[in-house]
Structures are given as C-alpha cells and as structure tokens.
C-alpha positions as CSV (number, residue, x, y, z in Angstrom):
1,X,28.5,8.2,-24.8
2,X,30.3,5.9,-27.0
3,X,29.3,5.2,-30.8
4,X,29.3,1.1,-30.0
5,X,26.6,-1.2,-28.5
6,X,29.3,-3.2,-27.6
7,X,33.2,-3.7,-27.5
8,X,34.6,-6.9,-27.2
9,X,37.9,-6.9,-26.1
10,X,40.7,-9.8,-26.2
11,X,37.5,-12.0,-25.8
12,X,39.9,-15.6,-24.5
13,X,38.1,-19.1,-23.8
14,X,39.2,-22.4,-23.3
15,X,37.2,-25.9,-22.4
16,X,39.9,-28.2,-21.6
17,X,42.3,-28.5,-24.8
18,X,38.9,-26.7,-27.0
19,X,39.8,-23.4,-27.6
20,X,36.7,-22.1,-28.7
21,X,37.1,-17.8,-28.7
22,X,41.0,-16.4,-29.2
23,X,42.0,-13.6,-28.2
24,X,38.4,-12.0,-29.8
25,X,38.2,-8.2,-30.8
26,X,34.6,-6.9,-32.5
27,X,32.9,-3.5,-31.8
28,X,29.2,-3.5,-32.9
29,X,27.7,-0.3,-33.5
30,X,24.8,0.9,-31.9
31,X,21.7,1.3,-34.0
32,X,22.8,-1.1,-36.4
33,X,22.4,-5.0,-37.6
34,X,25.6,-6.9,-37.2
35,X,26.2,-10.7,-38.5
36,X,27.8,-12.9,-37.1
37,X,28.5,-16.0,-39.4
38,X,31.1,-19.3,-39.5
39,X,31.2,-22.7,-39.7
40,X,30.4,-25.0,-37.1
41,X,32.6,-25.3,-34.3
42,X,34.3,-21.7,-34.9
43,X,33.3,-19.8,-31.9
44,X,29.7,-18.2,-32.2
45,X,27.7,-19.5,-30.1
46,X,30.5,-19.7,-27.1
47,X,30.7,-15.8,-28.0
48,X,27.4,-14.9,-27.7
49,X,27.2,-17.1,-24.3
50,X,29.8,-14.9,-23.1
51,X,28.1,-11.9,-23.8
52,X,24.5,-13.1,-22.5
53,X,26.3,-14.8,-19.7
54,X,25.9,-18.4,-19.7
55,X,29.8,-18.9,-19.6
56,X,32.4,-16.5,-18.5
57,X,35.4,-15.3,-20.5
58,X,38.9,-16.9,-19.4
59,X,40.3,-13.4,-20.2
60,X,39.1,-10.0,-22.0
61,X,37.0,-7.0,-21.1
62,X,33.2,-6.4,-22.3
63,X,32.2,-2.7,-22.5
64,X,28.5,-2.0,-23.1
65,X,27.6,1.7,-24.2
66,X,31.6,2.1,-23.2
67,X,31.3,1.1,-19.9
68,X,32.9,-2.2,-18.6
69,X,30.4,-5.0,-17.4
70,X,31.1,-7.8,-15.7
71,X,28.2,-10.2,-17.1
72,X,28.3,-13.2,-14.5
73,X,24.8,-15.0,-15.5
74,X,22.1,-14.0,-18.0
75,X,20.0,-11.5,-14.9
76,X,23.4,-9.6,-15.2
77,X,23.0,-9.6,-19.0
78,X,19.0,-8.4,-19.0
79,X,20.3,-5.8,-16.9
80,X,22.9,-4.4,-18.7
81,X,19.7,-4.3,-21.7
82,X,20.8,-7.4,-23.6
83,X,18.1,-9.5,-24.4
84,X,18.5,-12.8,-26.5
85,X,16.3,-14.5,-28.5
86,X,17.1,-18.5,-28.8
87,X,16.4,-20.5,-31.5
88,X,14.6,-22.9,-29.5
89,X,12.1,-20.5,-28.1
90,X,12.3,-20.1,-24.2
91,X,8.1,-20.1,-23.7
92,X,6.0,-22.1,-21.4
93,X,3.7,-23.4,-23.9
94,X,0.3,-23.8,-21.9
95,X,0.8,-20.2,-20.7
96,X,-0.8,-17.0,-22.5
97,X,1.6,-14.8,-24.8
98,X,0.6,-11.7,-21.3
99,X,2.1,-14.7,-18.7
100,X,5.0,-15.6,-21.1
101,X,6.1,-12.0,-21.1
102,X,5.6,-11.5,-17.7
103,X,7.5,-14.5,-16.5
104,X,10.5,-13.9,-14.5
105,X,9.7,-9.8,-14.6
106,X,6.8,-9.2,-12.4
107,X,7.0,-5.6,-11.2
108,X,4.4,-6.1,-8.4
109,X,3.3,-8.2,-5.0
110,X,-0.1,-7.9,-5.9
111,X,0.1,-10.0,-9.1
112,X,-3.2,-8.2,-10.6
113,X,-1.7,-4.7,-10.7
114,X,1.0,-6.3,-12.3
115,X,-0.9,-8.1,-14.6
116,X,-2.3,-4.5,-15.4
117,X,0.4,-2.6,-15.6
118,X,2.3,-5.6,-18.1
119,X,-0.4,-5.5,-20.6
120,X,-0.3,-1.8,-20.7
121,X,3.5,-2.0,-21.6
122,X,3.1,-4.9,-23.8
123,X,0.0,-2.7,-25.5
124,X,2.8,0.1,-26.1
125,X,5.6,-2.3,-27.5
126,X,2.9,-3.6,-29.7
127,X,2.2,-0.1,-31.3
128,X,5.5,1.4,-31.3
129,X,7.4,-1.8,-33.3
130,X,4.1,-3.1,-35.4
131,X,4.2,-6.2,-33.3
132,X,0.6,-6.9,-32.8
133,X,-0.3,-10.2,-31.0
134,X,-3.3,-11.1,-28.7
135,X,-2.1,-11.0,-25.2
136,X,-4.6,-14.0,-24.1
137,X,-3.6,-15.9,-26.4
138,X,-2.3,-19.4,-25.4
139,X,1.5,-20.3,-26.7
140,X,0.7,-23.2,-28.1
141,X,-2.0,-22.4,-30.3
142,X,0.2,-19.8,-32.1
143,X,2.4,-20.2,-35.5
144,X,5.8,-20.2,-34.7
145,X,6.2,-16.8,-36.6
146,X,3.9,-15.0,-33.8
147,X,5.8,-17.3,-30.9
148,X,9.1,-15.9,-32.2
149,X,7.2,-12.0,-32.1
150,X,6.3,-12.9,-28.4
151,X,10.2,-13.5,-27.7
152,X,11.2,-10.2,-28.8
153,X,8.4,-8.5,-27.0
154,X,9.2,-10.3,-23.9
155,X,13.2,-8.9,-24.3
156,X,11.8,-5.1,-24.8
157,X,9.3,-5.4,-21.9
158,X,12.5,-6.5,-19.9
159,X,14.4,-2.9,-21.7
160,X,16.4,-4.4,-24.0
161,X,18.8,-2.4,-26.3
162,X,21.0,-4.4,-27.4
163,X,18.9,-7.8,-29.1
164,X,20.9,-11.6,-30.2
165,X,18.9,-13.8,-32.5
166,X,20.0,-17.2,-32.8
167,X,19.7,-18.6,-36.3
168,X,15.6,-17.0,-36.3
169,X,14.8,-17.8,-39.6
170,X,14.9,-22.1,-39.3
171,X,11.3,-22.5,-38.8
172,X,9.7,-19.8,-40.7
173,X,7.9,-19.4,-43.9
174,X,9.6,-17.0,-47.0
175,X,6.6,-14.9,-45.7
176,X,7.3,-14.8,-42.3
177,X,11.0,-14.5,-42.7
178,X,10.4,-11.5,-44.9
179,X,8.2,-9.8,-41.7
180,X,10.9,-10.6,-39.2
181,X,13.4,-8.6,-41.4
182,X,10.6,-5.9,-41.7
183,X,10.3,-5.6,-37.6
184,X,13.9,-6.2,-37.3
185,X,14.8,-2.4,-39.7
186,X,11.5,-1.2,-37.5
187,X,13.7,-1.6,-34.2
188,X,17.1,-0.8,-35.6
189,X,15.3,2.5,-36.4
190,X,14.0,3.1,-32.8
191,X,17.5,3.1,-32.3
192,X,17.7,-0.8,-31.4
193,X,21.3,-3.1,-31.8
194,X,20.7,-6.3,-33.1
195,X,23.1,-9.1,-33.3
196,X,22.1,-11.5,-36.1
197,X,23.7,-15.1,-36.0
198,X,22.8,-16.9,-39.1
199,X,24.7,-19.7,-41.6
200,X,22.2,-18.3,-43.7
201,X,24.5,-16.1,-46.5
202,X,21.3,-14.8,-48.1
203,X,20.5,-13.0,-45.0
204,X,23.2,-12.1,-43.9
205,X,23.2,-10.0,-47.3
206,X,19.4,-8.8,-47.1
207,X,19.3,-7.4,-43.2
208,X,22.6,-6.4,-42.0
209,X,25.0,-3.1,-42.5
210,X,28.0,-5.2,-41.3
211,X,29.0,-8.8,-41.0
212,X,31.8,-10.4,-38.8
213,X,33.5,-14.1,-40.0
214,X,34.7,-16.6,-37.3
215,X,37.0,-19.6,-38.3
216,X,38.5,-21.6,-35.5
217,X,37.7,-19.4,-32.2
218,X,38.8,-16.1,-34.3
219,X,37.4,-13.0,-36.0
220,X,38.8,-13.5,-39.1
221,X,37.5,-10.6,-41.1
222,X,34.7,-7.6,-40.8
223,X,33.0,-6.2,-43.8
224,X,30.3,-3.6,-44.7
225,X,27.9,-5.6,-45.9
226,X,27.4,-3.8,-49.4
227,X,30.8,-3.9,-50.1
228,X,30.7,-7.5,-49.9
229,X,28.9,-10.1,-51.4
230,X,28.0,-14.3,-50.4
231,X,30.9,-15.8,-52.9
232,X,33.5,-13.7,-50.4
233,X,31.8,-14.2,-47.2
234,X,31.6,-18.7,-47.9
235,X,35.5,-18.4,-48.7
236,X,36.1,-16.6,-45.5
237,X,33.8,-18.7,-43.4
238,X,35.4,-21.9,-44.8
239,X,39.1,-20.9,-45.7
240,X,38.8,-22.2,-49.8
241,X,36.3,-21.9,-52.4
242,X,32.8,-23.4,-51.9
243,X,30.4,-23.7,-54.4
244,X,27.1,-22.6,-53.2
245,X,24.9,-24.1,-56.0
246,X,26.2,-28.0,-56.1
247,X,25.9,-28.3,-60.4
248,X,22.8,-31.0,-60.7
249,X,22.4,-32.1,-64.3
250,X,18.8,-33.8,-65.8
251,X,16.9,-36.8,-63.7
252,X,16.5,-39.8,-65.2
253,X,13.4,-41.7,-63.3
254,X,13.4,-45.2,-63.4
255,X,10.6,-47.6,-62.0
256,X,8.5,-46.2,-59.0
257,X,10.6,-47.6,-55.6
258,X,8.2,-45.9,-53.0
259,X,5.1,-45.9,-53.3
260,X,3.0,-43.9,-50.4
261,X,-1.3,-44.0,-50.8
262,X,-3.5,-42.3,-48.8
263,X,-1.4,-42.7,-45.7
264,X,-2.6,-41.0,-42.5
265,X,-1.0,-40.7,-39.3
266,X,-2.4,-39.3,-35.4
267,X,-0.2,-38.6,-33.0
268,X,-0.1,-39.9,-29.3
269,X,-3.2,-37.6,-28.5
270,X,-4.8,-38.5,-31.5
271,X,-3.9,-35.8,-33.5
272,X,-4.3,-36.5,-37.3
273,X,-0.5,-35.3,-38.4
274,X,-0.6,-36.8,-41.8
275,X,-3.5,-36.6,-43.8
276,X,-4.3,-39.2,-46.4
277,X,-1.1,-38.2,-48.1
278,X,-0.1,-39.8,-51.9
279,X,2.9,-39.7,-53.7
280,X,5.6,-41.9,-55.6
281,X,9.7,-41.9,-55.8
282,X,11.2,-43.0,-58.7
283,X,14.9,-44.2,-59.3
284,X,16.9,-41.7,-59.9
285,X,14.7,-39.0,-58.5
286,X,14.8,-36.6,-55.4
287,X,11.4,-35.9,-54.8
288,X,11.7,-32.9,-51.9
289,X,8.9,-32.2,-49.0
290,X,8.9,-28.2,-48.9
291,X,7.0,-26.6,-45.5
292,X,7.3,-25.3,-42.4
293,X,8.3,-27.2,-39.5
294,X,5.2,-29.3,-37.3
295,X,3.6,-29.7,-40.5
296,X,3.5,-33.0,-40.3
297,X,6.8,-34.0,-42.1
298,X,8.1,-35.6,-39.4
299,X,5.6,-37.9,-39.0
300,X,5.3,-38.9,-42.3
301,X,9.3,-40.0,-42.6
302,X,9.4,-41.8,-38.9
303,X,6.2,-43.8,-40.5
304,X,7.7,-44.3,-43.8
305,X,11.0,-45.3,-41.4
306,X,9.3,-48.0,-39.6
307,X,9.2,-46.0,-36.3
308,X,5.8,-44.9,-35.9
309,X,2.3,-46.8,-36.7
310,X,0.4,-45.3,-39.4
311,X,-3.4,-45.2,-38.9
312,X,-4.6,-45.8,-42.4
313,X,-2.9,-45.9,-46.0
314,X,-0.7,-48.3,-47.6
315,X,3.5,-48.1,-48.8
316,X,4.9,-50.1,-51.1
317,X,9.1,-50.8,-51.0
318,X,10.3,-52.4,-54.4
319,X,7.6,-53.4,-55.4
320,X,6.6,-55.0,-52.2
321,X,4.0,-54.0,-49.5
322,X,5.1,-52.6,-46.0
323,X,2.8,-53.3,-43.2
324,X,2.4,-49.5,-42.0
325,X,-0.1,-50.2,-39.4
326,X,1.4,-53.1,-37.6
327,X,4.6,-55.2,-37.5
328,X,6.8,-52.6,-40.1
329,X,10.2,-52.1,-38.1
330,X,13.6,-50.4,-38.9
331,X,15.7,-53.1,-38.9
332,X,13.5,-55.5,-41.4
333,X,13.1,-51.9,-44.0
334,X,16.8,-51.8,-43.2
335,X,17.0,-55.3,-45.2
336,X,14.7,-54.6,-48.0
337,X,16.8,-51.6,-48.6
338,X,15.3,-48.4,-47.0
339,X,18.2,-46.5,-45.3
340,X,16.9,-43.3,-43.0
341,X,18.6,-40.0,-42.0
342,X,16.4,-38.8,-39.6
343,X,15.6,-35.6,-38.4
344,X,16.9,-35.2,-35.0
345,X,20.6,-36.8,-35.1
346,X,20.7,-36.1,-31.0
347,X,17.9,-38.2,-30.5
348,X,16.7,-40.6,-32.9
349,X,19.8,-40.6,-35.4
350,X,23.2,-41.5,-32.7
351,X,24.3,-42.4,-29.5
352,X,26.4,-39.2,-28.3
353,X,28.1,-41.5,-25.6
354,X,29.2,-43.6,-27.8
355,X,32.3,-43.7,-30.3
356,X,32.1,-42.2,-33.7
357,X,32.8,-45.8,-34.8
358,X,30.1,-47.2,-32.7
359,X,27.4,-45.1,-34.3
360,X,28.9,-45.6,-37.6
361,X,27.1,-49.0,-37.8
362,X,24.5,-48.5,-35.6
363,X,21.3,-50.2,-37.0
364,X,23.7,-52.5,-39.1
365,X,25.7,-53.4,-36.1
366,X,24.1,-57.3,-36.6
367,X,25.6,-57.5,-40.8
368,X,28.1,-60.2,-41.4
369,X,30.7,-57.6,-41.9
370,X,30.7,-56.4,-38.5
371,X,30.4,-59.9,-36.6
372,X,32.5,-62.4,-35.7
373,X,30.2,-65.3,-34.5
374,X,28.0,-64.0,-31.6
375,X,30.8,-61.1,-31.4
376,X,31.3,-57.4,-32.9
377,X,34.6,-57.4,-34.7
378,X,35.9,-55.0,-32.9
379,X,39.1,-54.3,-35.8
380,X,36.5,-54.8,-38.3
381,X,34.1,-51.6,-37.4
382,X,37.6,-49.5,-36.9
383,X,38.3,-49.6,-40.2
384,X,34.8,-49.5,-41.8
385,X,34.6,-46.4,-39.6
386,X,38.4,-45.2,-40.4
387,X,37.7,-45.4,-44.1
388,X,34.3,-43.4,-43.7
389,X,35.8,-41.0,-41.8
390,X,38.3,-40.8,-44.8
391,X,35.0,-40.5,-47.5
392,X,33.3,-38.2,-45.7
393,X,36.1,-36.0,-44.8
394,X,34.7,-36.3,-40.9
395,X,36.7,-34.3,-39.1
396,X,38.4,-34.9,-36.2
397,X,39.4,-38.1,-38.3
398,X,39.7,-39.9,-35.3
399,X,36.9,-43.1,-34.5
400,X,37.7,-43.5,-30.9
401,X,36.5,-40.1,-30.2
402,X,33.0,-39.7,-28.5
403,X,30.3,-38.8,-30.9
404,X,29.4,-35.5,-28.7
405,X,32.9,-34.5,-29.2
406,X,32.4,-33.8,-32.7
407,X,30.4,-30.7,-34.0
408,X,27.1,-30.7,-35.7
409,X,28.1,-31.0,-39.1
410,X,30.7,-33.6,-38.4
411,X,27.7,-35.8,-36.6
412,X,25.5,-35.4,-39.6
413,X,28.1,-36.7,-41.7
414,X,28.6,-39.8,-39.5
415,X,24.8,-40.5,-39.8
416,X,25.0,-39.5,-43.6
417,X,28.2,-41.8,-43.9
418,X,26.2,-45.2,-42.2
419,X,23.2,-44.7,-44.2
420,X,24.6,-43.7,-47.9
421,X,27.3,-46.4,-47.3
422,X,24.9,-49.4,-47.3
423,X,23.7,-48.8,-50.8
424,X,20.3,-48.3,-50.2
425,X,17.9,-48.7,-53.0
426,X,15.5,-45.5,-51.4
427,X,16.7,-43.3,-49.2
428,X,14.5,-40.6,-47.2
429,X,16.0,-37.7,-45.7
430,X,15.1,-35.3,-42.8
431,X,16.5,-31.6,-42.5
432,X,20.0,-32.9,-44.3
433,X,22.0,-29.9,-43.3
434,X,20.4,-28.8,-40.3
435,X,22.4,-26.8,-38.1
436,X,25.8,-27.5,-40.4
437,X,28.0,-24.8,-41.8
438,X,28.7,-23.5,-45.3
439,X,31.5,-25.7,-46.1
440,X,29.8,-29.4,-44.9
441,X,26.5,-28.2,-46.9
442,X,28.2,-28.4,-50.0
443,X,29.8,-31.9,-49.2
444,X,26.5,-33.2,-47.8
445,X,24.4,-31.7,-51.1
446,X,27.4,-33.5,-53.9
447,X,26.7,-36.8,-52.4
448,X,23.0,-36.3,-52.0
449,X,23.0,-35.8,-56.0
450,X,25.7,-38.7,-56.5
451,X,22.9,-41.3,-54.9
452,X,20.4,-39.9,-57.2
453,X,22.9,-39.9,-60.5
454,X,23.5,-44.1,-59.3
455,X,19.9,-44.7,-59.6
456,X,18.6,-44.3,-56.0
457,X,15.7,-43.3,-54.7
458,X,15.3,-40.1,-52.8
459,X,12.7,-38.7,-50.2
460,X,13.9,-35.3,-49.0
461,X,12.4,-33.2,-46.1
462,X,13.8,-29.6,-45.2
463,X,12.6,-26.5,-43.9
464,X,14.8,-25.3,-46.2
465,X,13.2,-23.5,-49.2
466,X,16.6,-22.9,-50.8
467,X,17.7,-26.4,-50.1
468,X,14.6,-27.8,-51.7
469,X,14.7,-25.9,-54.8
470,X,18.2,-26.6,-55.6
471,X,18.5,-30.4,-54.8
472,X,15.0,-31.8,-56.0
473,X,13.4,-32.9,-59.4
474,X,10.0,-32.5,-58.0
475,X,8.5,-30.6,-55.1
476,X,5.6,-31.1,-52.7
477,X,4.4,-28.7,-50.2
478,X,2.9,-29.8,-47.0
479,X,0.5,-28.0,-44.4
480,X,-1.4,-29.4,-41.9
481,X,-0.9,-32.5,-42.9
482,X,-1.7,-32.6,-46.2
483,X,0.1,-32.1,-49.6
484,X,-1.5,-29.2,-50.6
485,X,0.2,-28.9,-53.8
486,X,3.5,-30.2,-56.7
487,X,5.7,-28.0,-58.0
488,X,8.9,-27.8,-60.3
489,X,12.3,-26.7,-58.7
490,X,12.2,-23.6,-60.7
491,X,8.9,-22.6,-59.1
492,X,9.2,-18.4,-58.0
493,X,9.9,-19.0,-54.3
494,X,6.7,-16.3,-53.4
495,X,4.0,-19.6,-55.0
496,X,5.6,-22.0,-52.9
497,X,6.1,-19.7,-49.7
498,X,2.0,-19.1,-50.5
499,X,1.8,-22.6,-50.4
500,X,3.5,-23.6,-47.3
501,X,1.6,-21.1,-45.2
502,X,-1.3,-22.8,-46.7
503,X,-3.1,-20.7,-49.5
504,X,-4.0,-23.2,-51.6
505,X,-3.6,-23.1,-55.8
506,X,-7.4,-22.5,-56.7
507,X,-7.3,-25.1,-59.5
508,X,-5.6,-27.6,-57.7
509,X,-7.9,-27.2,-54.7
510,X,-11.3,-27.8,-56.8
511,X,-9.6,-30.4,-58.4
C-alpha cells in the first residue's frame, strides 16, 4: 500500500500552441487536505480535469493508491474512488436531495428496492460524517450550504476516497464556510483525501496540511502549510510582491449621486427579489452590498443598470429621476453617466466571439470617438483598445485576439477597462473579482479605490466578505431581498456573517 492518494507523474498537456500542465509532478498524501492554488490561466483546473477525466494527458502516468490508472472519462474516475465536487453544483433542481444522490448510481432494476437500499446508505453517510440533510427534500428549496452537503454525500454514496472541491467556498456564508471546514477535518479523519482548489489564501491557511503553487502550466513550489504563511504563497502564485490589503485612506462624501427609495423588484414568476430596498451613494464613497449569493443583489444592480423593470420604488441619477418601471435603458443611463460592471461577464458583460477590441467599446460603440459618419472607425477602436490594454496591464496585450481567448481575470479587466474609462459619475459593481487570481485582484481593487479618491460614486456587490470589508466606507447586508442591516468596514466579520444568513440586529429590527 503506498503512503499517496495520488502521484502525478510528468503530468504533459497542450491545446494547440496553450500549454496548460508541463511536465507536472505532485504526490498527495492520503488522509490529508492538499491545496491547490495559482493564478488564472496557470494549469489547475486543466489538472484536475485530467485527474477526474474530462481531458486526457498528452503524456505522464497517474497512480492512485500506487497503482497506475488510466482515467479515460469521469465513470473511470468514480471508479477508481475520485469523486469531485464542482463549483457549479451538478443537481437536478426539481429532484429530491434521495433522487439527486441516486442519479446515475442505481444499484437495482426494481427502482423501489433501490430507492430503499439508497436511503439506508445515505442514512449511514449522514451519521458517520455529521451531514444531516432531509432526504425528501426538494433541491431547490435548499440553501446552497446544504446543496453543496448533498454533493459530497452523493460522491461517498458513489465510494469516494479521494474528494476535489472546486473553489467551494464562493457562495457561502462565514458560517457556512466555517461548517464545510468542520465536515471537511471530519472526513480527512475517516481517513478521506481531499483536494482543495481555492484562490482563497485564507483558506488555504485555515484547512490544509499542505499547499501546491502553479504558475504557467507548472508546480512551482510545495509547502507544509504551517511553515508557510499567505505573504509567501501570493509571491509564488504571482512571481513578485502583491499587496494583499490595497492601502485605502479616509472617504470624503460629496453630494448624494444615487439615490435608491423603496425599490422593489419580482422576478419572471413573480417572485418579489428586492424588497422595498433604500439607500444613497455619495461622491467619493464605496458603499458595498455584503450577502450571500440569490439574495437578491443581482436584481437590484440589473434594475439600477436599466436592464430589468422594477415593480415599485423610485432612483434618482444626479439629481435626476430614472424611470425604473418603464422606459429606463442602458444606453440612455450610459449618457447621464452610470457605467455598469455586471455580474456575469460571459453573459451580460462581453461578447466572447468577438475581439478584445470589440468589446472594449461595447455599449459605447455609437460615441463620436469611435465613428466615422455612419461607420466604426475601425483604426480608432484599435488604439482606444491598444492603450487600455496598456492601462490595465490586459494580458495577452494583443486587441485582435478573441475575447474567449483570454482568461478570466484578463476579461474582467476588459469589462473594468470600458466602463472606468468613460469617466462615469456612479459606478455600480457586481462580484468585481470573481473568479480572478491573486495578482489581478490587487490591480482590479487600486483602481476601484482611485475612482472613489476622484470623486466617483460607487455601488459594490460581492459575495465576498473580505472584499467588502476592505474596499467599502459603508456596508449593507442583504437577505431575502431586503437590507436587513448597515455596518462600518471594521465590523467583526461573525455580526455581519449573522447578518447575511439573516439574524437580524434586535434594535434595528424593532426599529
């Protein structure tokens, strides 16, 4: 019996002229919590595909428990006792946490002895890992915290030894977080492996007894993680110093820029998202939105944003009214001087098909600057592009490029790079640094602070707790809709994790 989990062995893999894994070597110890960490771009998530199966290596060996496997597709994987949870949960949402887990793995033909013998096993996991969660419960209807239990449970009842969680922190609450990490030390001492991918350093430091470092397709560096510490870990992740805390000196508010009253907002079943919500932005002010994701944050930017009718409440831009209900639109808020980073760059935020230089004045693509007559100016968009590229450090510097070609961080910084660029007067943020390594988080959070120090108003939304606490001059906490309470900065992270998961401020609630 070998003393690893899992040896990677000269680990090779190439898309096209990408190479994304070189030449990898990592041996993961069993019964223990490994990190994986690095920047966007350097290699993770191709690894990890290798070793679950969705691509196959170019080159190199992988031994589980010593012995060679050849892991052609994720069944192979499941087999072998890998079991992965994603960060988008795999779970059919209208089906019950019992069908969810049994998906894929039924045991029997007669589907109500297997239903039996499932929910005996699932009974067992339950008990032996301190996982409780109602078998007849339907998906949907859960917090994400208890979908995210269901996922493990449905990789043990499939035997898994060996676990991979994808960044499995992104939509949970400080409390929530802090019971993963709970179960997580529960199955590492059942004699679990658990590989923890995460561009969260924090964690990184809290959970695991060893962390590896990627930097373009290679293993760069393996520590213990108590004989290392976050400062070390950023500068091997990025290749230079990075300063974790971005220095932020005292706001200065100004006049009130946006204005939001009593603004409510369903969804397309009717759903109330946002609920009678009031709060002001000041020049020279980040005012952040602290919660958990499907809170109702998103709704609340897209109708701030133009892009989705509000069904009650008023805003006021500068000064002037914005017709929430009705006729509000991007382009006109464009004009008076709202610029938007939304949430979901993929979908609402650029065109992946098109050129970085394309989507570099997308939404602005009609200004004087850009036209000649009835035409784009072609020559003139390079260079606006070229010199944002140059700004921005947007890497690779090249504006003829597809946007899909470049990696997550690199496409929020062309999104960040239009927006910022067009001297807005208020400028409303979602999830500013999702998905984007180390390195581009400190870049993206200096020039967050730089609009605020020139007088502009900011709306910030992240899922984020650390994020919000260290950009904003104000906080409010959002759940179910509602803003359930204002905060300093320097609140104890515990009040506003209470908050978020919606345990109200006694006070504030009779008030």
């Amino acid at each position: 019996m070998s003393e690893f989990a899992i040896e990677l062995k000269g680990i090779d893999k190439k898309f096209g002229p990408v190479h994304a894994n070189k030449n990898i070597d990592i041996k993961i110890r069993k019964g223990t919590i490994h990190g994986i960490i690095g920047e966007n771009g350097a290699g993770k998530s191709t690894l990890m595909s290798i070793l679950y199966g969705f691509y196959q290596a170019d080159k190199g060996e992988i031994l589980i428990d010593g012995k060679k496997i050849d892991i052609k597709s994720p069944s192979t994987a499941i087999a072998s006792g890998i079991g992965m949870v994603h960060q988008h949960f795999m779970l059919v949402e209208n089906f019950t946490v019992l069908e969810n887990v049994m998906l894929g793995a039924e045991e029997s033909e007669i589907l109500n002895k297997g239903i039996v013998t499932a929910r005996q096993a699932l009974k067992r996991l339950e008990d032996e890992y301190e996982m409780e969660v109602d078998p007849d419960a339907v998906i949907e209807e859960l917090p994400v915290g208890i979908q995210q239990r269901v996922e493990i449970l449905k990789a043990l009842y499939r035997g898994a030894e060996i676990l991979i969680l994808d960044e499995p922190t992104g939509v949970l609450t400080p409390a929530e977080a802090d019971h993963l990490f709970r179960i997580l030390g529960q199955l590492k001492n059942q004699g679990k492996t658990i590989l923890l991918i995460t561009h969260k350093l924090r964690e990184i430091m809290a959970v695991t007894d060893e962390v590896s470092v990627m930097r373009r397709g290679e293993i760069v560096a393996t520590r213990t993680t108590s004989k290392t510490n976050v400062e070390e870990l950023a500068e091997l992740m990025v290749g230079r110093h990075v300063l974790l805390h971005v220095p932020k000196g005292e706001s200065h508010p100004g006049d009130v820029k946006l204005s939001v009253r009593n603004l409510t907002v369903k969804d397309g079943r009717g759903v109330t998202m946002v609920d009678n919500v009031s709060f002001d932005v000041r020049a020279g002010e980040i005012v952040g939105v602290a919660g958990v994701a499907g809170n109702g944050q998103s709704e609340l930017l897209e109708a701030i944003a133009g892009m989705r009718r509000a069904a009650g409440g008023t805003v006021t831009l500068n000064g002037e009214p914005v017709d929430v209900t009705g006729k509000a639109s991007p382009a006109k808020l464009r004009k008076r001087g709202l610029a938007h980073v939304p949430e979901d760059r993929h979908h609402t935020g650029l065109v992946l098909k098109f050129e970085e230089s394309e989507n570099a004045i997308l939404g602005y693509h009609n200004d004087p600057e850009y036209t000649k007559g009835w035409l784009l100016d072609i020559n003139a968009i390079r260079a606006d592009a070229q010199k944002k590229i140059e700004q921005y450090d947007i890497r690779p510097p090249n504006p003829r490029l597809k946007t899909a070609n470049f990696s997550g961080g690199n496409q929020q910084k062309i999104v960040l790079a239009r927006e910022m660029e067009q001297d807005p007067s208020v400028l409303i943020i979602g999830q500013p640094t999702r998905g984007v390594d180390v390195g581009a988080i400190e870049f993206i959070h200096k020039r967050i602070i730089q609009m605020r120090d020139q007088g502009k108003a900011i709306l910030l939304v992240s899922v984020e707790l650390d994020e919000i606490r260290s950009l904003s001059d104000r906080v409010l906490v959002m759940f179910a809709g509602r803003i359930v309470g204002e905060r300093s900065p320097d609140t104890p992270e515990g009040e506003l994790g209470l908050l978020m998961a919606g345990v109200e401020d006694k006070k504030e609630a009779a008030e």
